[in-house]
N, C-alpha and C positions, 0 to 999 in steps of 0.2 A: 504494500500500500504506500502512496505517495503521501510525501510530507506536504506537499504543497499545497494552497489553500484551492478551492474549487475556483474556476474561471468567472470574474463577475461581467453581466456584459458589459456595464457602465464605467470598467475599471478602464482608464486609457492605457496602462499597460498591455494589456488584451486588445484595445484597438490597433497599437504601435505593433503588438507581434503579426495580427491579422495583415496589415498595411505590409510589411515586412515579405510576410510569405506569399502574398498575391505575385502570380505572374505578369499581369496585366498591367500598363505601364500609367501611373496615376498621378498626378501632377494639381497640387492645390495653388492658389493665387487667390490672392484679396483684390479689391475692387483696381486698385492701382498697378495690378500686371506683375507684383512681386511676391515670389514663389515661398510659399510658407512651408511646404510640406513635399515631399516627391517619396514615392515609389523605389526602392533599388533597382528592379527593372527597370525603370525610366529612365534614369540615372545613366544603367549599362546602354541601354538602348539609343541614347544621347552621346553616349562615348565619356559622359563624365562622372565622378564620386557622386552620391547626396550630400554631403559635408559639401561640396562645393556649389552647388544649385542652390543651396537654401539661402536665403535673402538676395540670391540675384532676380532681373526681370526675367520673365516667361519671352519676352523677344531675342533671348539669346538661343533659343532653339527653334530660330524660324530666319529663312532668309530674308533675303529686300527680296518686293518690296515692303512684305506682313510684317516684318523686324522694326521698321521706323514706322508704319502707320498704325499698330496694335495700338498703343496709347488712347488714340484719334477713336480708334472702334470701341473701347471701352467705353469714353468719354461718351461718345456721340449716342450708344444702347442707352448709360444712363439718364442722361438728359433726354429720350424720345421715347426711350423703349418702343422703337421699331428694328425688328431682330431681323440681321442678316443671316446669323450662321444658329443663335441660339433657337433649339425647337427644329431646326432645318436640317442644319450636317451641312460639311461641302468638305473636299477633298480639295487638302494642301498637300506643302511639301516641307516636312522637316528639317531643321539643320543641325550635323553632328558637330562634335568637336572637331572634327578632323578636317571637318568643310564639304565631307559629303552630303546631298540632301536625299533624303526616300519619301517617297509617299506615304500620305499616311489619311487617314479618315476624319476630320475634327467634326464632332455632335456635341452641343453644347445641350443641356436646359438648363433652368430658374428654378430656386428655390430661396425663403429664409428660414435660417435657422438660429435661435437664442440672438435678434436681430442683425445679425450678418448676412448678409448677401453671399448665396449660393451659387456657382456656374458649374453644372455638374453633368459631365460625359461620361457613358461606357468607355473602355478601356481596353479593347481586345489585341492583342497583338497576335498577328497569324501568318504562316507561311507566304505571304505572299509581298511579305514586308510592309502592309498596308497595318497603320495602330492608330489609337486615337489616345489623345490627352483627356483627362480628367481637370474642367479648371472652377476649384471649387474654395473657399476657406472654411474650414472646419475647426471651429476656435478645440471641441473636443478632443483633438489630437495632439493639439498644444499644453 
């Protein structure tokens, strides 16, 4: 029998292991495009650590011209909320460290949670090189 206490769901050390173990590459951001939380698979998938992602912008995994104009698209959703990509999807193209880009599927939707604002995608990454980001903030994780 294990010493260890049963798993609570609400413990966020159980959140952070679940985050942890997912394959799927998951990618959190607050309203301002700066990455609160990533996935290890995201991380790999990107070509960079999570120790390193974390408090950079989310426009450093995306070429020009999505890299300079991401700001402008956040900005412009909150002030009108008329959605280009969130509730819709549309296929980008990622950028690694290395400077290679792949394709990949971006599916945003809306949510709040504990009043923060949610932007929150599946996550699939599949044979075909095609993944999608996750861009949500999740004060719970924190």
């Amino acid at each position: 029998m294990s010493n260890e206490a049963p798993a609570n769901p609400g413990d966020n050390t159980l959140a952070h292991a679940l985050m942890d173990a997912a394959v799927d590459a998951v990618i959190v951001i607050g309203e301002r495009g700066i990455i609160g939380e990533c996935l290890r698979s995201s991380a790999e998938l990107f070509g960079y650590s999570q120790e390193f992602l974390m408090g950079k912008h989310v426009s450093l995994l995306m070429p020009r011209p999505d890299s300079t104009s991401h700001d402008g698209y956040l900005k412009n959703y909150l002030a009108s909320r008329e959605a280009k990509i969130i509730g819709i999807g549309r296929d980008v193209r990622g950028l690694k460290k290395s400077g290679e880009t792949f394709p990949m599927h971006l599916s945003v939707g809306e949510s709040l949670y504990r009043g923060e604002r949610l932007f929150i995608a599946p996550a699939p990454v599949n044979g075909r090189g095609l993944a999608s980001i996750a861009t949500c903030w999740l004060k719970c994780l924190t």
